[in-house]
TORKOL-4160 file (C-alpha; in steps of 0.2 Angstrom, whole numbers, padded with zeros to 4 digits, m for minus):
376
<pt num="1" X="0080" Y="m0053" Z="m0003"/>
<pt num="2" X="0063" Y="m0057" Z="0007"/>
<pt num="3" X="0049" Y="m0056" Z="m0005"/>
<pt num="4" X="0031" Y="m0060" Z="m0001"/>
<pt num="5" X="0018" Y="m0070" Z="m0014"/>
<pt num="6" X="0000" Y="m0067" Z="m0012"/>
<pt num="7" X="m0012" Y="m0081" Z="m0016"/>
<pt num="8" X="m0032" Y="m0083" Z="m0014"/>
<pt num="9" X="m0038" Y="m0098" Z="m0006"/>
<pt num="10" X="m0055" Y="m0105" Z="m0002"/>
<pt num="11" X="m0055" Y="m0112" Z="0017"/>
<pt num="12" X="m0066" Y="m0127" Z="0023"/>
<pt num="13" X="m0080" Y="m0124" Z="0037"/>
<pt num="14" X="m0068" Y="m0128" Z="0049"/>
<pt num="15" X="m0054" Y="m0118" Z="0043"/>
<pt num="16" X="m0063" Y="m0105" Z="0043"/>
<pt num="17" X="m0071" Y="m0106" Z="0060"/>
<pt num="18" X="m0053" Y="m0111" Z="0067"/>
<pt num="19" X="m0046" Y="m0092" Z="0057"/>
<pt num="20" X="m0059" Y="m0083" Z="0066"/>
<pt num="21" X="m0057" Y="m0089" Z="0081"/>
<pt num="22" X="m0038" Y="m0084" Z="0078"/>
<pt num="23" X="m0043" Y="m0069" Z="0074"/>
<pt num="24" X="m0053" Y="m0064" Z="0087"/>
<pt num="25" X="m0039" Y="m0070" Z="0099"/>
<pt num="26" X="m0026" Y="m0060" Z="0090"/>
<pt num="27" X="m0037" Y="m0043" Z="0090"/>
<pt num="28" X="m0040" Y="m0046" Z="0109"/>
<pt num="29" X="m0023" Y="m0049" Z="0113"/>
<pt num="30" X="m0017" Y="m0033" Z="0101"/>
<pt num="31" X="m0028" Y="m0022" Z="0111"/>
<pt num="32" X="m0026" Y="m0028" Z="0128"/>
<pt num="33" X="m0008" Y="m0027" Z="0125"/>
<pt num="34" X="m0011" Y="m0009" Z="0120"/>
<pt num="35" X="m0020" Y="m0004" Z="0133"/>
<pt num="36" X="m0007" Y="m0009" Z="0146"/>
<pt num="37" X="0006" Y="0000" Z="0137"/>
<pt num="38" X="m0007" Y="0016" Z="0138"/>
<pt num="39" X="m0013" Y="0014" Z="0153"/>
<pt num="40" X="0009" Y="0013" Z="0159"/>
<pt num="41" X="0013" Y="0027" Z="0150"/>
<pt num="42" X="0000" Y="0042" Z="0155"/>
<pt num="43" X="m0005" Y="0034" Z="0172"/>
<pt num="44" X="0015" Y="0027" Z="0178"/>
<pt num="45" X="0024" Y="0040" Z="0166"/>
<pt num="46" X="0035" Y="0021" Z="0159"/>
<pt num="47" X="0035" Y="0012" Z="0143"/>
<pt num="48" X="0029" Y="m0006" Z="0144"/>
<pt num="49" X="0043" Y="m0015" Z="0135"/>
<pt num="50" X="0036" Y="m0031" Z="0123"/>
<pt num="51" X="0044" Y="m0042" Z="0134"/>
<pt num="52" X="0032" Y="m0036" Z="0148"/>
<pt num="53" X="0018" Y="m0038" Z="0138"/>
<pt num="54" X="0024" Y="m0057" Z="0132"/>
<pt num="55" X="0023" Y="m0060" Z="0153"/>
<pt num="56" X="0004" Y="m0052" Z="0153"/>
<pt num="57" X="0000" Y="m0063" Z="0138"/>
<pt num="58" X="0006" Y="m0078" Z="0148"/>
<pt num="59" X="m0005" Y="m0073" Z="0162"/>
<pt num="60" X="m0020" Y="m0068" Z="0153"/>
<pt num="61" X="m0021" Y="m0087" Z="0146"/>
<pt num="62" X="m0021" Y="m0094" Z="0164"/>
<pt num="63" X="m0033" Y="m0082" Z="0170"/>
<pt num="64" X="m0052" Y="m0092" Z="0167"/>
<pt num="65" X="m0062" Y="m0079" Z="0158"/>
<pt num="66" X="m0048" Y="m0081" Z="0143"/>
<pt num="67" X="m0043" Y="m0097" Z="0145"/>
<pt num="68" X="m0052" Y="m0098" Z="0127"/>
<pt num="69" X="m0035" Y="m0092" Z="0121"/>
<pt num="70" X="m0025" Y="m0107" Z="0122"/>
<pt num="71" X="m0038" Y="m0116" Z="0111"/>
<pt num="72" X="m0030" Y="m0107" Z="0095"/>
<pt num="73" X="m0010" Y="m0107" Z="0091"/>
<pt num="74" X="0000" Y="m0098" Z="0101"/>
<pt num="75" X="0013" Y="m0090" Z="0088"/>
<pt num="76" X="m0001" Y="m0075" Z="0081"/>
<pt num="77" X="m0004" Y="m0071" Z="0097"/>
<pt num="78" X="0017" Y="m0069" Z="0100"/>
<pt num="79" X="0018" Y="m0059" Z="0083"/>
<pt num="80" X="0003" Y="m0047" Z="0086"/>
<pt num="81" X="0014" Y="m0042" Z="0101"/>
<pt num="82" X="0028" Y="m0041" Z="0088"/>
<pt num="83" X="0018" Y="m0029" Z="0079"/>
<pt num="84" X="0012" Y="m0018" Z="0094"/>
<pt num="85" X="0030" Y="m0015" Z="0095"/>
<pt num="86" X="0035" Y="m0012" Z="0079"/>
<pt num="87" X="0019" Y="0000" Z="0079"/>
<pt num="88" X="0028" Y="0010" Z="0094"/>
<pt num="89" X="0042" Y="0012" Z="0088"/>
<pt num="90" X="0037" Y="0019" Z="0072"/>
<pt num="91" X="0028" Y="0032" Z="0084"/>
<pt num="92" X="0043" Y="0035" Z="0095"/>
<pt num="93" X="0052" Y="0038" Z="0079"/>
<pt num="94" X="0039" Y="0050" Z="0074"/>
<pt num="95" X="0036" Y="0039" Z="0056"/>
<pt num="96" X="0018" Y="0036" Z="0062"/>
<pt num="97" X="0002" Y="0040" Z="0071"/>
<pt num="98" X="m0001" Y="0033" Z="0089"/>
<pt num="99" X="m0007" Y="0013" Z="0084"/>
<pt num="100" X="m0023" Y="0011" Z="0087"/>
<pt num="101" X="m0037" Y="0000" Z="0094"/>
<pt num="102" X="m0042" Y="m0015" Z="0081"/>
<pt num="103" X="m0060" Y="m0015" Z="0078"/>
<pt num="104" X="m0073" Y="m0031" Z="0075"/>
<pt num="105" X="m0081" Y="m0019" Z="0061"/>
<pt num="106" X="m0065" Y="m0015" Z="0054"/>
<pt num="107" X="m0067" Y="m0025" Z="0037"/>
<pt num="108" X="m0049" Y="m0034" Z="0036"/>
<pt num="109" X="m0042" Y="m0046" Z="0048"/>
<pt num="110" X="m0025" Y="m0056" Z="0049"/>
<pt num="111" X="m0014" Y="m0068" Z="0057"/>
<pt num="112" X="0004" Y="m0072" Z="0056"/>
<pt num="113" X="0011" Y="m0088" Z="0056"/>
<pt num="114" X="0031" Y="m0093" Z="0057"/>
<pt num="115" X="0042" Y="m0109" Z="0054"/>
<pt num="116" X="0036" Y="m0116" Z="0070"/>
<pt num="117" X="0018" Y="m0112" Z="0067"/>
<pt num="118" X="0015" Y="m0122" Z="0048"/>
<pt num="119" X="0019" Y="m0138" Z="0039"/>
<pt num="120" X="0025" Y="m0133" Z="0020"/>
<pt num="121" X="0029" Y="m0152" Z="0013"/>
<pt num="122" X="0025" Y="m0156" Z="m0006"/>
<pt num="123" X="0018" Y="m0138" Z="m0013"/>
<pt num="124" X="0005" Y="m0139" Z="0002"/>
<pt num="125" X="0004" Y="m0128" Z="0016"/>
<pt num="126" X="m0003" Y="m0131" Z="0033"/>
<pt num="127" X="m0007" Y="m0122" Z="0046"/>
<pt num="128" X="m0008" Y="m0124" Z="0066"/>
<pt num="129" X="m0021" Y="m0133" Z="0071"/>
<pt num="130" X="m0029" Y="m0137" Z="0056"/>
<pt num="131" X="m0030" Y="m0156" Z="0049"/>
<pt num="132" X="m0027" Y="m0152" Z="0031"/>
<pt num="133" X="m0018" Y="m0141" Z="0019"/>
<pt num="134" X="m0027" Y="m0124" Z="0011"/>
<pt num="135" X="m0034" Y="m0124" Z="m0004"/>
<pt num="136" X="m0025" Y="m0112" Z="m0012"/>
<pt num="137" X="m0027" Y="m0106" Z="m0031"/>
<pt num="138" X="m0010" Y="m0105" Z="m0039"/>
<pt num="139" X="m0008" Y="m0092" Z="m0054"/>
<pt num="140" X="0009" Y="m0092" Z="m0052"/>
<pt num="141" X="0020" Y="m0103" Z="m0041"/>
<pt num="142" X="0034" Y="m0099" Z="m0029"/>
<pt num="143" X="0053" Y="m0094" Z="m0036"/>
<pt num="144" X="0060" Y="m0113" Z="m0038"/>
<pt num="145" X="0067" Y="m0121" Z="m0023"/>
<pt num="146" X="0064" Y="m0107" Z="m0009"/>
<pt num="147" X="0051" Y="m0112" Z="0006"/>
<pt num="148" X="0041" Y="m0102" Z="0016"/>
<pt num="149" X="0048" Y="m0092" Z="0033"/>
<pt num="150" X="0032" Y="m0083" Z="0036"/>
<pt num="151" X="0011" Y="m0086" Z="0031"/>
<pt num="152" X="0000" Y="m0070" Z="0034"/>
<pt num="153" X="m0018" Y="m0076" Z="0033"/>
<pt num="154" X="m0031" Y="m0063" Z="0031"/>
<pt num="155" X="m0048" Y="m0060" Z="0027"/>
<pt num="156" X="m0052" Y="m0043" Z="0016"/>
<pt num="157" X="m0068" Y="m0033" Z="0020"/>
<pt num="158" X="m0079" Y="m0041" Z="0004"/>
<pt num="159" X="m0075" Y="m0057" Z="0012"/>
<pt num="160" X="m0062" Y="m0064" Z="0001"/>
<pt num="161" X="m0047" Y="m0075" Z="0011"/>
<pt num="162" X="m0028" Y="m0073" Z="0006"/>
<pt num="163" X="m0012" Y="m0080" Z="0010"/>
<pt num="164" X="0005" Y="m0072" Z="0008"/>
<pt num="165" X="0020" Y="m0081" Z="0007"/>
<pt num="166" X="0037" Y="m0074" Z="0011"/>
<pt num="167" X="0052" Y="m0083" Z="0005"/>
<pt num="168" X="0068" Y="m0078" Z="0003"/>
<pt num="169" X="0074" Y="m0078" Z="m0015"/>
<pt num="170" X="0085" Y="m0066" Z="m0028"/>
<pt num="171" X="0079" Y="m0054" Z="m0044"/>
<pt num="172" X="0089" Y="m0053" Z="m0059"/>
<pt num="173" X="0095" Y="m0035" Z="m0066"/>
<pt num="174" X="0089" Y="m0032" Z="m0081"/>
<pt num="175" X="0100" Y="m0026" Z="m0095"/>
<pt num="176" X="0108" Y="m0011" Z="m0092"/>
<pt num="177" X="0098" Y="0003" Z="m0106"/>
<pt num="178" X="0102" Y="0021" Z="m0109"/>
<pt num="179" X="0086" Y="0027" Z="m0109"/>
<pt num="180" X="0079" Y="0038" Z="m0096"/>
<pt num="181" X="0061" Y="0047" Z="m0094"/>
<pt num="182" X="0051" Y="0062" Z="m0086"/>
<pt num="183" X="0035" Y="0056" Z="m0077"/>
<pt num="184" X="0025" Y="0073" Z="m0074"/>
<pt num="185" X="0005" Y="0066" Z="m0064"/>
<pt num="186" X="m0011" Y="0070" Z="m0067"/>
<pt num="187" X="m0030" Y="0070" Z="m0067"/>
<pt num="188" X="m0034" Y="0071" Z="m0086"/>
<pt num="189" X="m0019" Y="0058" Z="m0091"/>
<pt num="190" X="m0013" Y="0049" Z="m0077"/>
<pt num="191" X="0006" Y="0051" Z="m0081"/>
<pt num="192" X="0014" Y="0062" Z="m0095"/>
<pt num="193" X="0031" Y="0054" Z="m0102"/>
<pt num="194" X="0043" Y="0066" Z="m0107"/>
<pt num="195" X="0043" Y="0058" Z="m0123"/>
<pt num="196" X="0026" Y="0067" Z="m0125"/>
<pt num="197" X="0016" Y="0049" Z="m0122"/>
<pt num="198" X="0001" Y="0052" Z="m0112"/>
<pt num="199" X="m0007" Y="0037" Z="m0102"/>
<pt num="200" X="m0024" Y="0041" Z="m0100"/>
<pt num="201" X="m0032" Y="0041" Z="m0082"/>
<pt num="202" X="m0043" Y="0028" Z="m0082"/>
<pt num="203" X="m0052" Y="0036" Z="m0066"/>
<pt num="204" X="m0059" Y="0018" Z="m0058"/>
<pt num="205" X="m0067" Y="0026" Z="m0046"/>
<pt num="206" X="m0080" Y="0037" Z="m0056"/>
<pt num="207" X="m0084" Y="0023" Z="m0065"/>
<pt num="208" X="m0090" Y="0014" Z="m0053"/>
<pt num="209" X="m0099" Y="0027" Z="m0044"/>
<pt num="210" X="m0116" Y="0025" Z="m0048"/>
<pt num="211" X="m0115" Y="0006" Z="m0044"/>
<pt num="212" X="m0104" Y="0013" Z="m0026"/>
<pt num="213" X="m0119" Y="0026" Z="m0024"/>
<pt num="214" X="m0134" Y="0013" Z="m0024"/>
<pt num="215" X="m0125" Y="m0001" Z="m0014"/>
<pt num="216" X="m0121" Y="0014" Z="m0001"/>
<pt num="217" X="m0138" Y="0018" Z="m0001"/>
<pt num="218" X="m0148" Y="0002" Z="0002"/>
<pt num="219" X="m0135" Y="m0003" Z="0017"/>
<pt num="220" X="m0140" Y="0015" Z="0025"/>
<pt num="221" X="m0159" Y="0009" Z="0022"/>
<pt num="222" X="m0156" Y="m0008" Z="0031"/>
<pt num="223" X="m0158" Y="m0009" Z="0053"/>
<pt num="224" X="m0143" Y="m0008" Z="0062"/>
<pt num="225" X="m0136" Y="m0025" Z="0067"/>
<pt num="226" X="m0149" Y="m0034" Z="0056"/>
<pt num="227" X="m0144" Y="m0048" Z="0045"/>
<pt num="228" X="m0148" Y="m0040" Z="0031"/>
<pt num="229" X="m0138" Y="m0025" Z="0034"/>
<pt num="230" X="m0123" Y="m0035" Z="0036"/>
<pt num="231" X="m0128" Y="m0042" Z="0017"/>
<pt num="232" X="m0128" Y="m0025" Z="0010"/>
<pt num="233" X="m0111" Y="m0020" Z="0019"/>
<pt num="234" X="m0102" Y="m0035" Z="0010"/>
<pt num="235" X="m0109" Y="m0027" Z="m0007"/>
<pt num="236" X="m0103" Y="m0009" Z="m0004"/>
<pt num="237" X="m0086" Y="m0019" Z="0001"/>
<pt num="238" X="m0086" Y="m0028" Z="m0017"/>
<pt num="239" X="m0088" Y="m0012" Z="m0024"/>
<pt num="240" X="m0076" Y="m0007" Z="m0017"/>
<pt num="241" X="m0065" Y="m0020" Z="m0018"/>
<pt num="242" X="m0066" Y="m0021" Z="m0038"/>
<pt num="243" X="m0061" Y="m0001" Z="m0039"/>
<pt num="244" X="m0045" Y="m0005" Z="m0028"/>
<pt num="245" X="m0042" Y="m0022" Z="m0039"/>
<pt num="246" X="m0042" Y="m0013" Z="m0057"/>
<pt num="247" X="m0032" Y="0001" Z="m0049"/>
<pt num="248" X="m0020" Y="m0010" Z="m0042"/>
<pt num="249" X="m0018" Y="m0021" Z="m0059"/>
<pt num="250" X="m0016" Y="m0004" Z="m0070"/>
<pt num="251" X="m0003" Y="0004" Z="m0057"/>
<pt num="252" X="0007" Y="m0015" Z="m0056"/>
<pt num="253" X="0007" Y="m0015" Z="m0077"/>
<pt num="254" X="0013" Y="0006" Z="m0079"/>
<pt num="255" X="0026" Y="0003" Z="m0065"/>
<pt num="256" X="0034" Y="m0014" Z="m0073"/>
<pt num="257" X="0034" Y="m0003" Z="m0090"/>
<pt num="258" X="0042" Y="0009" Z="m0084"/>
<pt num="259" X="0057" Y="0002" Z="m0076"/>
<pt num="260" X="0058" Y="m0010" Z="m0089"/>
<pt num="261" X="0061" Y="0001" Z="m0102"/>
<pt num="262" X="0072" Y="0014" Z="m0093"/>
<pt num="263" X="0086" Y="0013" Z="m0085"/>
<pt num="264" X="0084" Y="0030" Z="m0075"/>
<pt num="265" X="0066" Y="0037" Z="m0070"/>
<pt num="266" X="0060" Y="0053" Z="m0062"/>
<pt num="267" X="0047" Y="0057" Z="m0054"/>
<pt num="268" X="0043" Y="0074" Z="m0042"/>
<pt num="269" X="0040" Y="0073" Z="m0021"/>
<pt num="270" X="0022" Y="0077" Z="m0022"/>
<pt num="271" X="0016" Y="0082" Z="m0007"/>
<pt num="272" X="m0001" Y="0071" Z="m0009"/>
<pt num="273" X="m0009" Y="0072" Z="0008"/>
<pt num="274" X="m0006" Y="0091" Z="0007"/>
<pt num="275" X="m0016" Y="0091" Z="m0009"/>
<pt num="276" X="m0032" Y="0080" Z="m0003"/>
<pt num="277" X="m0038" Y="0094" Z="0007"/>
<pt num="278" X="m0044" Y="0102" Z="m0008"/>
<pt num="279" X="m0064" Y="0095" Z="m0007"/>
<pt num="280" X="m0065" Y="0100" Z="m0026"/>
<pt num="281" X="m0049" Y="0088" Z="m0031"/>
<pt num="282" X="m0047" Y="0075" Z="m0018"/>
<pt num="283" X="m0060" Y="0062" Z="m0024"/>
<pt num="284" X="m0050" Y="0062" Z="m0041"/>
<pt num="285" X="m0033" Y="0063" Z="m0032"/>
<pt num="286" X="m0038" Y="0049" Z="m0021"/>
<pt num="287" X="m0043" Y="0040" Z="m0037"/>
<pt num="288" X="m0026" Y="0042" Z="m0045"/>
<pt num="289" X="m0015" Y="0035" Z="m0032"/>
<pt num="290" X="0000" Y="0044" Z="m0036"/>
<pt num="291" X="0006" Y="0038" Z="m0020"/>
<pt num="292" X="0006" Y="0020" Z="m0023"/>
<pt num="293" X="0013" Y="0022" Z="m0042"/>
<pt num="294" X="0028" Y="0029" Z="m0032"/>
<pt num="295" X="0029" Y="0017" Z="m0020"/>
<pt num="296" X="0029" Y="0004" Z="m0033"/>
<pt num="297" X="0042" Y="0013" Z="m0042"/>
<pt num="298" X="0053" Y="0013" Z="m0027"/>
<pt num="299" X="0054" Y="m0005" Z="m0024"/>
<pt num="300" X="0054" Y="m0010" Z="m0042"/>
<pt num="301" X="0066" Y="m0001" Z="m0047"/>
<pt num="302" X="0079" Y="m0006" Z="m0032"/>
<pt num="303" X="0073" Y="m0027" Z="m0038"/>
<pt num="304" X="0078" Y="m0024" Z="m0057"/>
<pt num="305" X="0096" Y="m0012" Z="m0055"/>
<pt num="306" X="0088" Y="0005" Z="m0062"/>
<pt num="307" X="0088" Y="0021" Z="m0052"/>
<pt num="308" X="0073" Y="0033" Z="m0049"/>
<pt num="309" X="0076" Y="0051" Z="m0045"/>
<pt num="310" X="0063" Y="0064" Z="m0037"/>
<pt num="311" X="0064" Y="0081" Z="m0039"/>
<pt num="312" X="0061" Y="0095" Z="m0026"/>
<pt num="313" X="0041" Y="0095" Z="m0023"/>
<pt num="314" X="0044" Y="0116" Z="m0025"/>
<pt num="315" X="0053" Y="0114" Z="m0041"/>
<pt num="316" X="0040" Y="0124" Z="m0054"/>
<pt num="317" X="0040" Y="0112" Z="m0067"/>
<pt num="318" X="0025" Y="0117" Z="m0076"/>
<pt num="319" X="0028" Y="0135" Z="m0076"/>
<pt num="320" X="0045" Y="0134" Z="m0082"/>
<pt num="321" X="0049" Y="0136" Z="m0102"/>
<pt num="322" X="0060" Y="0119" Z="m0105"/>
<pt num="323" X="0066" Y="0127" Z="m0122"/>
<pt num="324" X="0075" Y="0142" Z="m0114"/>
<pt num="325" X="0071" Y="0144" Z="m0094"/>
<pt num="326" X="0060" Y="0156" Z="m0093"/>
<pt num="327" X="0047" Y="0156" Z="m0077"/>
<pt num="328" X="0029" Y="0163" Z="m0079"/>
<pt num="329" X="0023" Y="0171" Z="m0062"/>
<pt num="330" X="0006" Y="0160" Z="m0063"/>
<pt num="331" X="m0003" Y="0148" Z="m0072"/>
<pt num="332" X="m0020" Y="0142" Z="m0069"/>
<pt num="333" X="m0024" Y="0123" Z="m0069"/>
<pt num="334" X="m0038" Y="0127" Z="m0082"/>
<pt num="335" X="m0024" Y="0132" Z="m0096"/>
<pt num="336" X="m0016" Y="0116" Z="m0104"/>
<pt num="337" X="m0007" Y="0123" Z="m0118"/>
<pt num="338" X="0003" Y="0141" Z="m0116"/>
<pt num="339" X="0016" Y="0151" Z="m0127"/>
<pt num="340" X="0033" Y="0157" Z="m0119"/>
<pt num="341" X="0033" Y="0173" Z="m0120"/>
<pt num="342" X="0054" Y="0175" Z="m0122"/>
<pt num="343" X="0054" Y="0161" Z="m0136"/>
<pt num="344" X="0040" Y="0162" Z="m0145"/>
<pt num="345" X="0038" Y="0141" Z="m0139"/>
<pt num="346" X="0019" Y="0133" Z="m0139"/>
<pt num="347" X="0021" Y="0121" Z="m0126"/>
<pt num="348" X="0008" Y="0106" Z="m0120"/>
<pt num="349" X="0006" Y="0110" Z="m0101"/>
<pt num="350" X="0011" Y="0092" Z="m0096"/>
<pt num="351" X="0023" Y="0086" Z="m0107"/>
<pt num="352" X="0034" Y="0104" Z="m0103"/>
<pt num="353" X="0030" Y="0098" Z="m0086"/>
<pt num="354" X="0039" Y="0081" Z="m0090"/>
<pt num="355" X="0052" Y="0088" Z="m0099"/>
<pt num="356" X="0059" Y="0100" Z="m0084"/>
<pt num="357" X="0056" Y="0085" Z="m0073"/>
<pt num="358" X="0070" Y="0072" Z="m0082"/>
<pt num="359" X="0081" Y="0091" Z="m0083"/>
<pt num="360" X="0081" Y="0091" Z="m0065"/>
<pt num="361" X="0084" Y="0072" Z="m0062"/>
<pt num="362" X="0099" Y="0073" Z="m0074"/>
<pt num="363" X="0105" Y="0088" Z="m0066"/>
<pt num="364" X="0103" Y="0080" Z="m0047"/>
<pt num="365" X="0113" Y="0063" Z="m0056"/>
<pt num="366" X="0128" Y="0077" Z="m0061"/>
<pt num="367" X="0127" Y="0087" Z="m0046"/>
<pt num="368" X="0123" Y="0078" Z="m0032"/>
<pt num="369" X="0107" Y="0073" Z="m0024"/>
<pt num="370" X="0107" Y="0090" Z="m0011"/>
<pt num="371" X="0105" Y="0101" Z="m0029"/>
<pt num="372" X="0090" Y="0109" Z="m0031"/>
<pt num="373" X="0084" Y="0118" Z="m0047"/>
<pt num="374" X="0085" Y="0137" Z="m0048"/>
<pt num="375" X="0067" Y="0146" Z="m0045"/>
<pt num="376" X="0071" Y="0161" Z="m0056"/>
């Protein structure tokens, strides 16, 4: 399978002034491109196919006013196309929004370099028009004999450069396990385990509000356009940069656990975007991330030969007894502990929560994927 390696690296002066003259190129390209395929579209009533736009990027370099595009490689400019296309298609396939204009002030940046477009020879990897190899830090080298296909080079909004590395390579199952786990999510403990673990929600975000709060508060202080404001706008970046870095690393280390200690794992379809709208829970939702602990999930689980199930987003796992069935009509989010009134059973409002959840999974592994538990 294709699988990508991120690394930092620390460009020269010249590196760095060749990538942003790349990137400037790409972004123009992207958005010209995207604005013919618009203006086609609502003005002609006809799609502009990426072969059209491949002739209008070779016409744009001739014309004298961009003639500066020639001066970087010509391969990020053909995938950027690549992408537009790719970004359509998503939309025609109604998996996405309409793509969008890039922006200079949008903090990250990125080009995409080929076979054709790099030099990998000796553990070192050259780019287009560049004299000499990255300097990239290496905490971990590439799966042994396997070479590069495709470099992405970008630039985050704190400022830091990365480089991804996608090779083709193969993951080893791990050993086949009985075990098989619940995972209910929440605020107060990130996950619940139906063996009545709780991982505790480390909440990155609140922590660092304060130090968020004051770096948001100089930049709105400092003149528009000024040097100084642009000083202040990498700080509120690091900020931000280190909540999404420890959120990442804690996501990255529950996910591996998970999957390596069970062979089957079940999660529910939360409908997360649905529950952001609530203004009183969507900074502490948004700080969870239960969408990118699934996402992780998915593909982890597919690399290492285990399975993950999800259960029906209307499936009322936290109101149903998981000793004898029995479904309460309501049950505030305030109440963590309640008694079923059929069976006399004290249950912890998560870990009941978890319990129905792995009940369901097993029941969709016997059943079919198409099952859904009863309501009543």
């Amino acid at each position: 399978m294709k699988r990508a390696f991120k690394y930092r690296f620390y460009p020269s002066e010249s590196q760095e002034q060749e990538l942003l003259r790349t990137f400037g190129c790409v972004r123009l390209v992207y958005n010209k491109a995207l604005e013919a395929r618009t203006v086609g579209w609502y003005e002609q009533q006809r799609r502009v196919s990426y072969v059209e736009t491949s002739a209008l990027l070779t016409g744009w370099k001739k014309a004298d006013d961009l003639a500066f595009l020639n001066e970087v490689s010509s391969v990020p400019l053909q995938q950027c196309l690549r992408h537009l296309q790719g970004a359509f298609v998503s939309f025609w396939e109604k998996r996405a929004q309409y793509p969008k204009f890039k922006s200079r002030k949008r903090g990250r940046a990125s080009a995409e370099y080929t076979r054709s477009a790099f030099r990998w020879r000796d553990g070192r990897l050259t780019l287009a028009k560049m004299a000499e190899p990255l300097d990239i830090r290496w905490p971990r080298p590439l799966p042994e004999g396997t070479e590069p296909s495709t470099v992405t080079v970008s630039r985050d909004a704190a400022g830091r450069w990365h480089v991804s590395i996608l090779v083709e390579t193969t993951i080893e199952h791990l050993p086949p396990t009985t075990a098989e786990v619940g995972v209910d999510a929440g605020l107060t403990a990130l996950v619940t385990l139906s063996t009545g673990e709780k991982i505790t929600n480390p909440r990155h975000g609140k922590r660092d509000h304060a130090r968020l709060a004051r770096a948001q508060k100089t930049l709105s202080r400092k003149q528009k356009g000024s040097s100084n404001r642009a000083k202040a706008r990498l700080r509120v970046a690091r900020v931000h940069a280190r909540i999404a870095d420890r959120r990442r690393d804690l996501l990255h280390k529950l996910s591996t656990r998970l999957v390596r200690e069970n062979q089957t794992v079940v999660i529910e379809d939360l409908n997360v975007r649905g529950m952001m709208r609530n203004r009183m829970l969507a900074r502490a939702i948004g700080d969870a991330s239960w969408a990118q602990l699934r996402s992780m999930l998915d593909y982890k689980t597919r690399w290492y030969g285990r399975e993950l199930i999800v259960v029906d987003r209307w499936y009322p796992s936290t109101k149903t007894c998981s000793r004898c069935g029995y479904l309460l009509d309501r049950l505030p989010l305030d109440v963590r502990e309640w008694t079923c009134p059929e069976c006399d059973t004290t249950h912890d409002r998560d870990v009941n929560a978890a319990t129905n959840i792995l009940a369901a999974g097993r029941a969709v592994t016997a059943c079919g994927a198409g099952v859904r538990p009863a309501r009543q």
